[in-house]
C-alpha positions in Angstrom: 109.8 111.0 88.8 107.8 112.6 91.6 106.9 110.8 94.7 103.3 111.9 94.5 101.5 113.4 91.5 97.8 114.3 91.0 95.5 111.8 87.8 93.4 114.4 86.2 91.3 111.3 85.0 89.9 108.1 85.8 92.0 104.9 85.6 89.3 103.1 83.6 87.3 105.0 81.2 89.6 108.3 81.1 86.8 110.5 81.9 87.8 114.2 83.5 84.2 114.3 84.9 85.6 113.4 88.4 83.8 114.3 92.0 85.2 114.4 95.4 83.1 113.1 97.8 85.0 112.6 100.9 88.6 114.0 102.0 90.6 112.5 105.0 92.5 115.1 105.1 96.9 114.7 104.3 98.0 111.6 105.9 101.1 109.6 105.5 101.4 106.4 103.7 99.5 103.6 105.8 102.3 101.1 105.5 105.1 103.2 106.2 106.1 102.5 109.9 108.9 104.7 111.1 111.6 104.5 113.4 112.3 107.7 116.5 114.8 108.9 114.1 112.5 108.9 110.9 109.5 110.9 112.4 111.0 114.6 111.8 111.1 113.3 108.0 108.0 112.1 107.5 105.6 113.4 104.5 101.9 113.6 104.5 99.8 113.4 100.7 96.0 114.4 100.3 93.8 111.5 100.7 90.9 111.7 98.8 87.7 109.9 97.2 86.6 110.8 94.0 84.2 108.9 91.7 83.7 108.4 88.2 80.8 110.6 87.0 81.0 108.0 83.8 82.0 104.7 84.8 81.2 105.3 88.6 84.9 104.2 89.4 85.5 104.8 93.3 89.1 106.1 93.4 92.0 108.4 94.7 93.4 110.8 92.4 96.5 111.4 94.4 99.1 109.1 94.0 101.9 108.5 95.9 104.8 106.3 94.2 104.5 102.7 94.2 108.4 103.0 94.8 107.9 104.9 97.3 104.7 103.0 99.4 107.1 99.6 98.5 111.2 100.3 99.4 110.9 99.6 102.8 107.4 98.1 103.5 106.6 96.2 106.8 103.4 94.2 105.6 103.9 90.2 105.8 100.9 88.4 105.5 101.9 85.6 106.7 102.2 87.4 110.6 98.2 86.5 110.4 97.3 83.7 111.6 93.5 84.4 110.7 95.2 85.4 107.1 96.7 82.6 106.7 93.4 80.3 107.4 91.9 82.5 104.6 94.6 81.7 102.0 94.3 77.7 103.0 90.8 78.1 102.4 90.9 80.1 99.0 93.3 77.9 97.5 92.0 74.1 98.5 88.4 75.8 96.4 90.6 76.7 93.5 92.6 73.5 93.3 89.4 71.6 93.6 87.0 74.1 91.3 89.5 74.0 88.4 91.1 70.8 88.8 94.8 72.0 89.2 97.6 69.8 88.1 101.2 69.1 88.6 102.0 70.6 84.9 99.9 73.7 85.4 102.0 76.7 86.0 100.2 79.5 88.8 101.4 82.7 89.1 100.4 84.8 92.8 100.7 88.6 91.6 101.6 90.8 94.6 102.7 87.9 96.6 103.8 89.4 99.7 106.3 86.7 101.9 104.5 84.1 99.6 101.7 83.4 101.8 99.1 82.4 99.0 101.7 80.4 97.0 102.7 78.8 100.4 99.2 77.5 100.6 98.7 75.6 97.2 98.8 71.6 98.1 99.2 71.4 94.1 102.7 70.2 93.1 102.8 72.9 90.5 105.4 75.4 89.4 104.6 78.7 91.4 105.9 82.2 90.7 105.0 85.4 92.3 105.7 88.7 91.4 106.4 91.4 94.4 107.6 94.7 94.1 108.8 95.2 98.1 112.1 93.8 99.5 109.6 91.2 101.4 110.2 89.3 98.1 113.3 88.0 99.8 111.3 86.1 102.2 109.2 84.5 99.8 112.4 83.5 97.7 114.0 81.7 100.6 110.9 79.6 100.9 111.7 78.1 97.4 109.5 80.2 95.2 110.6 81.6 92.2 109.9 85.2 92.4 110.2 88.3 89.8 111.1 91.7 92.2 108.8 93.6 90.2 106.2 95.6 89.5 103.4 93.7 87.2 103.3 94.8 83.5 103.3 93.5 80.2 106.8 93.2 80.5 107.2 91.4 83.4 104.5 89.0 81.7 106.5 88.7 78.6 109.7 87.6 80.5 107.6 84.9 82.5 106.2 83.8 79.5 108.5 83.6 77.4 110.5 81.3 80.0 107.7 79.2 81.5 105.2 79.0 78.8 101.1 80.4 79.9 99.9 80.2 83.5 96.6 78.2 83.9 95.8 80.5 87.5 97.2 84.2 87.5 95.8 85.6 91.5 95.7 89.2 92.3 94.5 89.6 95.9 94.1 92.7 97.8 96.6 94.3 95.1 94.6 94.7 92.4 93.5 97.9 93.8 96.4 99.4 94.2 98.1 99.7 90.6 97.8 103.1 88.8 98.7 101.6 85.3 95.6 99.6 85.2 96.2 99.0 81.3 99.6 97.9 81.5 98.6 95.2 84.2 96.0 93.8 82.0 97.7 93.4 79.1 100.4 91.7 81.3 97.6 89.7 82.6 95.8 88.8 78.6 99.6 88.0 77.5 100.4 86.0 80.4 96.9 83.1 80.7 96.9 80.7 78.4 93.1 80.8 76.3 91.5 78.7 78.9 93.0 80.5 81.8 91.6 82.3 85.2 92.4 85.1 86.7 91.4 85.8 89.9 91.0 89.2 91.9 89.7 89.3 95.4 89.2 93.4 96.8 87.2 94.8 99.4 84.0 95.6 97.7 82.7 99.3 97.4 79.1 98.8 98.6 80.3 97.6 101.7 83.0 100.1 102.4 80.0 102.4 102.0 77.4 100.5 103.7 79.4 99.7 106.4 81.1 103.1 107.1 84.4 100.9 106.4 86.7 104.1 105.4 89.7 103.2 107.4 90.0 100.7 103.9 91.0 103.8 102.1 95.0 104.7 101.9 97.8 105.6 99.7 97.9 101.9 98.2 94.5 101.2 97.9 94.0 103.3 94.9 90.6 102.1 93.0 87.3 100.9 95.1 86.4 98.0 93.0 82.5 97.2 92.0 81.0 94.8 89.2 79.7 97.8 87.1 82.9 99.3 86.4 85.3 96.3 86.4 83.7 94.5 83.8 83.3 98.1 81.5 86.9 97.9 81.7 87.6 94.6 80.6 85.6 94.9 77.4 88.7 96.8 76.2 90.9 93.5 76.9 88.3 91.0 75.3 87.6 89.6 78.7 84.9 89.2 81.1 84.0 88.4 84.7 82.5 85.1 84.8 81.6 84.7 88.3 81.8 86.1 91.6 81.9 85.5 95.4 81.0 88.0 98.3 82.6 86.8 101.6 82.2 88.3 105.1 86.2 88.3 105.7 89.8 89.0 103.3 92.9 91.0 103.8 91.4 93.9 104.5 87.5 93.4 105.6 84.4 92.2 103.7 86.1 91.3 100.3 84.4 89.9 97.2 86.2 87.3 94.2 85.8 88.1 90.6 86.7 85.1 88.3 87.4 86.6 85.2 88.0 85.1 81.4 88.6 85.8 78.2 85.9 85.8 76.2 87.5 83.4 73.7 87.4 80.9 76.6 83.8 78.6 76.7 83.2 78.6 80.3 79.5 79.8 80.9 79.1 82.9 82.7 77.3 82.5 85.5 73.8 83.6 87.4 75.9 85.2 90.2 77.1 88.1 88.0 73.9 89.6 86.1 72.2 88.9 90.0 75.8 91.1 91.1 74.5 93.2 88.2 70.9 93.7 89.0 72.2 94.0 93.0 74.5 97.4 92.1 71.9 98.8 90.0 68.9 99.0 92.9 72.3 99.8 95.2 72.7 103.1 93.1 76.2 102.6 92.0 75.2 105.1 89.0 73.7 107.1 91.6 75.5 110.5 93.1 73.6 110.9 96.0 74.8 107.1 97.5 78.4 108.7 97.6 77.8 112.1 98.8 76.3 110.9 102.1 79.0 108.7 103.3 81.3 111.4 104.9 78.3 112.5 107.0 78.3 109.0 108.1 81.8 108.8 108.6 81.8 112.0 110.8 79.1 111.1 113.2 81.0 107.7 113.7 84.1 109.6 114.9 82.3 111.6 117.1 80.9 108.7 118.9 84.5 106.9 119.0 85.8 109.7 120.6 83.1 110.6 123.2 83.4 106.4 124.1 87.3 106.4 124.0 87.5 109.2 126.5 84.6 107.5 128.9 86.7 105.0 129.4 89.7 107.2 129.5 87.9 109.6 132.6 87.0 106.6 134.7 90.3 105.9 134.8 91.3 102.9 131.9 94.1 103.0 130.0 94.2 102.0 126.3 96.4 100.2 123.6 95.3 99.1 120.1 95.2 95.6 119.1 96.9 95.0 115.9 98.6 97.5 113.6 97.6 97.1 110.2 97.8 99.6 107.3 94.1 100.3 107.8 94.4 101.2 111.2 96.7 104.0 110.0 93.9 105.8 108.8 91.7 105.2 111.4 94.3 106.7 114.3 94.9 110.1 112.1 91.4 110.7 110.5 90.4 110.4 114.3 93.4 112.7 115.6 94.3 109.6 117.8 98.1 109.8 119.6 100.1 108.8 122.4 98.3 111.1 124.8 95.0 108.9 124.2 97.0 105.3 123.0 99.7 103.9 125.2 100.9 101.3 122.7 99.7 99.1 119.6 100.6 95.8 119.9 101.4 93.5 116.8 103.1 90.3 116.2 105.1 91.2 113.2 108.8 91.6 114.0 109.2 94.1 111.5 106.8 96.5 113.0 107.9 96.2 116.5 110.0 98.9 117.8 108.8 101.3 115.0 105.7 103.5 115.2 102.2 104.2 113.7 102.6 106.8 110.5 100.9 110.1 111.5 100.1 109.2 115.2 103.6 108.3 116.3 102.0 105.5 118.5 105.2 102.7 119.6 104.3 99.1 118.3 105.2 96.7 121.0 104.7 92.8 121.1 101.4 90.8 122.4 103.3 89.7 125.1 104.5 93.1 126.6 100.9 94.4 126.4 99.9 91.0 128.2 102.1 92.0 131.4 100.5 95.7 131.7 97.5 94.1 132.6 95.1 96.6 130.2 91.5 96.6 130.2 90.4 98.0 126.8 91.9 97.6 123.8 91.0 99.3 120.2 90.8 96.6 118.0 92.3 97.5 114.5 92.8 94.7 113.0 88.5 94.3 113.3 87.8 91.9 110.6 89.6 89.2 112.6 87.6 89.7 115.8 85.7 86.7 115.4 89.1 84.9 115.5 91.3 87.1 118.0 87.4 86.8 120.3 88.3 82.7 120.2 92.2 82.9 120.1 93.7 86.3 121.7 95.0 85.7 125.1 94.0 89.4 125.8 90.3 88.2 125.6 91.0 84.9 127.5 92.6 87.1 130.4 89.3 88.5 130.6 90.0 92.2 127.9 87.7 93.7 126.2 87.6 94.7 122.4 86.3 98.4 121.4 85.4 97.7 117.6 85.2 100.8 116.1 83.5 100.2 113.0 80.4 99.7 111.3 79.9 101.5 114.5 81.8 101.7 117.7 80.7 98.8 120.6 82.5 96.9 123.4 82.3 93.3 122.8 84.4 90.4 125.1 84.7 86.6 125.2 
């Protein structure tokens, strides 16, 4: 099989009545940090936003290989402290909402170095299912772990061996999975009739309204709304039930569907037809709302650049704070290198030494940047900065933070 093929139609409704509304150009694969030796053999794949001129699916067409996005991947979760707070939180509201007990089997799909499954209080029996050869970490924790892809397969074998799973969680992977019938299927096979599952994404109207397009890579393949999603689960005889918007998840402003199947005699609450009624005055049926955002998107990079090099000229120099996948497309969408950025610090041993995909930027530690003394940094990682603004020793040493996006500003302690 290829590494990267082209969909000729959409992963929900299997329309062909696809439009392109904003390129980044070829880019590598956000979460593939290289070493010095690896950057004469690194690829570069379209990256492009098309929507869904039936469903109004927000999605990329190009797909690179979950293989090869997950052999050697350098994401662990649990290298966030402010991640990690998010994960205590979401799990203490679902122990308590559903009344979890010791009995009830919870399955984390995607689970990274087990950082969600790490946070249930709940004696229960936890599995997690992750495709990268981070599953290793989450196994030596005590977890049992499947190194897999999700399908019905995978669910079958779970199953089949541990009986239904009261909790099945899918967060910030949902979105990435090509095979979205497979996984559902999986998902239907694998909850028991009064089961939950639970996806938490970024949300499309805020990626749009908030000119969030460094949330769009290789993995991140579908752009997830309330109008689509719950089209789509109509073919599985399920539903969304409720949902939550929240200000901060793995990757930015996120939002929590609860979803059901429709067998199952929970009510469906206010929250969703208000989600409902929200979208529609939004315009998620609405061309025009899509075609806008790259002129958006441009004018922000413009005013990046013309800030970056102000404070280049007067005689600054600059690292990046944080190195996440997201932060990837942000450095090449924005032509961004080594001859702007002296470093990107990050506090994940498996990124350190390596460099940024594209820009070739070294990652270094938080405490080598903290003995250069720096002034400025570009804050990647900015849907922490409310947490790095109260916790960062950059800040406390009296740094400042250029967030780049909605829109680019300079904020300090």
């Amino acid at each position: 099989m290829s590494i990267y093929y082209k969909r000729s139609n959409c992963r929900y409704c299997s329309s062909k009545d696809l439009k392109l509304f904003f390129s980044l150009g070829d880019q590598p694969p956000s979460n593939s940090f290289i070493s010095k030796k690896q950057i004469k053999l690194e690829k570069k794949f379209p990256l492009r936003l098309y929507v869904c001129r039936k469903c109004y699916l927000v999605q990329l067409l190009d797909v690179v290989s979950g293989k090869r996005i997950f052999d050697k991947y350098s994401y662990l979760s649990s290298s966030s402290k402010a991640l990690v707070e998010h994960f205590q939180k979401f799990t203490q509201n679902i122990e308590k909402r559903f009344k979890l007990k010791n009995e009830d089997l919870l399955v984390d799909i995607g689970c990274n170095d087990g950082i969600m499954l790490d946070a249930y209080k709940v004696n229960s029996k936890k599995i997690g299912i992750e495709p990268s050869d981070v599953f290793k970490i989450a196994k030596k924790k005590g977890h049992i772990i499947y190194n897999d892809f999700f399908n019905i397969q995978t669910a079958n074998r779970i199953r089949d061996k541990y009986g239904a799973a009261k909790i099945v969680t899918a967060t910030n992977v949902f979105a990435h999975i090509d095979d979205m019938y497979s996984v559902l299927r999986g998902v239907n096979r694998l909850i028991d009739k009064d089961g939950i599952f639970i996806v938490e994404v970024s949300y499309l109207p805020d990626l749009i309204d908030q000119n969030l397009f460094d949330t769009v890579y290789h993995e991140h393949l579908c752009y997830l709304s309330l109008f689509p999603l719950n089209k789509f689960l109509t073919k599985f005889k399920m539903e969304v039930f409720d949902v939550k918007r929240k200000k901060v998840g793995a990757s930015g402003p996120s939002i929590t569907f609860y979803i059901k199947k429709k067998i199952n005699k929970r009510k469906v609450f206010l929250s969703v037809r208000n989600l409902n009624n929200y979208e529609k005055n939004w315009g998620i049926n609405k061309l025009k709302k899509y075609l806008n955002f790259e002129k958006k998107i441009k004018s922000n990079k413009i005013k990046t650049l013309k800030l970056l090099n102000l404070i280049k000229k007067n005689g600054n120099k600059l690292f990046c704070f944080g190195a996440p996948a997201k932060g990837n497309t942000l450095l090449n969408y924005y032509n961004l290198n080594s001859d702007i950025i002296d470093f990107v610090s990050d506090n994940s041993i498996t990124k350190q030494g390596k460099y940024t995909p594209g820009s070739r930027i070294k990652i270094v530690s938080d405490e080598f940047i903290l003995k250069k003394n720096y002034k400025y940094a570009l804050l990647l990682s900015w849907n922490y900065k409310e947490f790095f603004l109260k916790n960062s020793k950059f800040i406390k040493n009296g740094g400042k933070f250029i967030v780049p996006l909605p829109y680019p500003k300079i904020i300090s302690k």
